[in-house]
C-alpha positions, -999 to 999 in steps of 0.1 A, spaced: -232 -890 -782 -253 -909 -753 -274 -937 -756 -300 -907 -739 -289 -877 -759 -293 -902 -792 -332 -911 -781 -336 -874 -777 -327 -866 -810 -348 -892 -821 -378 -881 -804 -373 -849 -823 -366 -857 -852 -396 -887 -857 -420 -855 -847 -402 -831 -867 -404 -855 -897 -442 -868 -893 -459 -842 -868 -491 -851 -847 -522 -828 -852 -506 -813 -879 -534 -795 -900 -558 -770 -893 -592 -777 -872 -628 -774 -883 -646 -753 -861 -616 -743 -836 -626 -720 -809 -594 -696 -811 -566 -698 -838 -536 -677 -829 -505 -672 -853 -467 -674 -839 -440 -659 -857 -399 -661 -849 -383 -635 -871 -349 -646 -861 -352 -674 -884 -384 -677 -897 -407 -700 -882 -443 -702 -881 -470 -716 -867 -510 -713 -863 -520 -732 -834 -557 -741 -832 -578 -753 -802 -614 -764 -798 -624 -755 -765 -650 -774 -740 -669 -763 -706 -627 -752 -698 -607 -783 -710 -591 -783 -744 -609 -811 -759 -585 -809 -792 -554 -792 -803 -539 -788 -839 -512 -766 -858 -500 -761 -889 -469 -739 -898 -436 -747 -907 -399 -740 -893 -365 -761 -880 -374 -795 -863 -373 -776 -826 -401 -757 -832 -418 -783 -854 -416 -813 -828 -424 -786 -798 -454 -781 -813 -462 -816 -821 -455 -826 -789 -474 -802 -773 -508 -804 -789 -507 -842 -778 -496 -836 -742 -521 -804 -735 -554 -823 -752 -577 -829 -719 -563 -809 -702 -584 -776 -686 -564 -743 -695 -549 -739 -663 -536 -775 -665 -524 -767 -701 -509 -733 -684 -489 -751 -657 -475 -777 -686 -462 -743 -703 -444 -726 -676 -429 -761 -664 -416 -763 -702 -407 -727 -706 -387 -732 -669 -367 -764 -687 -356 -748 -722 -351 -712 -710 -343 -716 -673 -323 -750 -680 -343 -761 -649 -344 -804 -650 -374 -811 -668 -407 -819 -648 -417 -856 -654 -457 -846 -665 -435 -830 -694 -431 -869 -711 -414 -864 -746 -409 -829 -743 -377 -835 -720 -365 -844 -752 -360 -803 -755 -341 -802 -726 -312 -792 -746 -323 -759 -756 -316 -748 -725 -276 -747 -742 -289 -738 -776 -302 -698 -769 -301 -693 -804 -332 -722 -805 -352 -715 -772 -376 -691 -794 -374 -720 -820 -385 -747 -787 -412 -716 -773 -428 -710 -803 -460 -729 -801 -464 -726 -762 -462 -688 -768 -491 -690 -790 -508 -715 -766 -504 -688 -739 -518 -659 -764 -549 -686 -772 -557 -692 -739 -558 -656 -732 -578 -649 -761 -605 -677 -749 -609 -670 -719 -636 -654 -703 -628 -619 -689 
């Protein structure tokens, strides 16, 4: 294994094993459920939504460290962010894990996925919580 593929799996696993914003969030302004029937994972992803910028981001759920660290690293990179800047993020990630495109560098710790893109058994495992950030955003905004 490389010295790079080795931090990789390190970056998963340290946010598989203690996830960031892991919990649900007190007075969220959407809370959508993701499901992966193939093997099981679950998550409720929770944002708290501000004049258009997602001011915080939480999940809780459970399910293989992909889907587990995606969703930790997610909620940290998309807090701030407006919902088109969140929306961006996820097709820039979606084009790395499912596409096998290089990953964009505004991705961070999240190129630590790039892997998926060989693992098509996982990429639902990776997509998880940005399909359900996707479904949130639709849900929130206005029509």
């Amino acid at each position: 294994m490389s010295l790079l593929e080795e931090l990789y799996r390190e970056t998963i696993m340290q946010h598989a094993q203690r996830p960031h914003n892991f919990g649900p969030l007190e007075g969220a302004t959407v809370k959508v459920g993701g499901h992966n029937p193939s093997c099981g994972d679950r998550i409720e992803l929770y944002l708290k939504v501000e004049d258009g910028r997602i001011a915080e981001a939480r999940f809780t759920g459970h399910g293989c460290a992909i889907s587990q660290s995606s969703a930790s690293m997610m909620t940290d990179l998309i807090r701030g962010k407006t919902l088109d800047e969140a929306l961006e993020l996820e097709k820039k990630f979606k084009a790395m894990v499912v596409e096998g495109e290089p990953p964009a560098p505004e991705l961070g710790d999240l190129s630590a996925l790039q892997g998926v893109a060989k693992l098509h058994a996982r990429v639902k495992c990776a997509t998880l919580a940005w399909n359900a950030l996707e479904q949130a955003i639709e849900e929130v905004r206005p029509s």
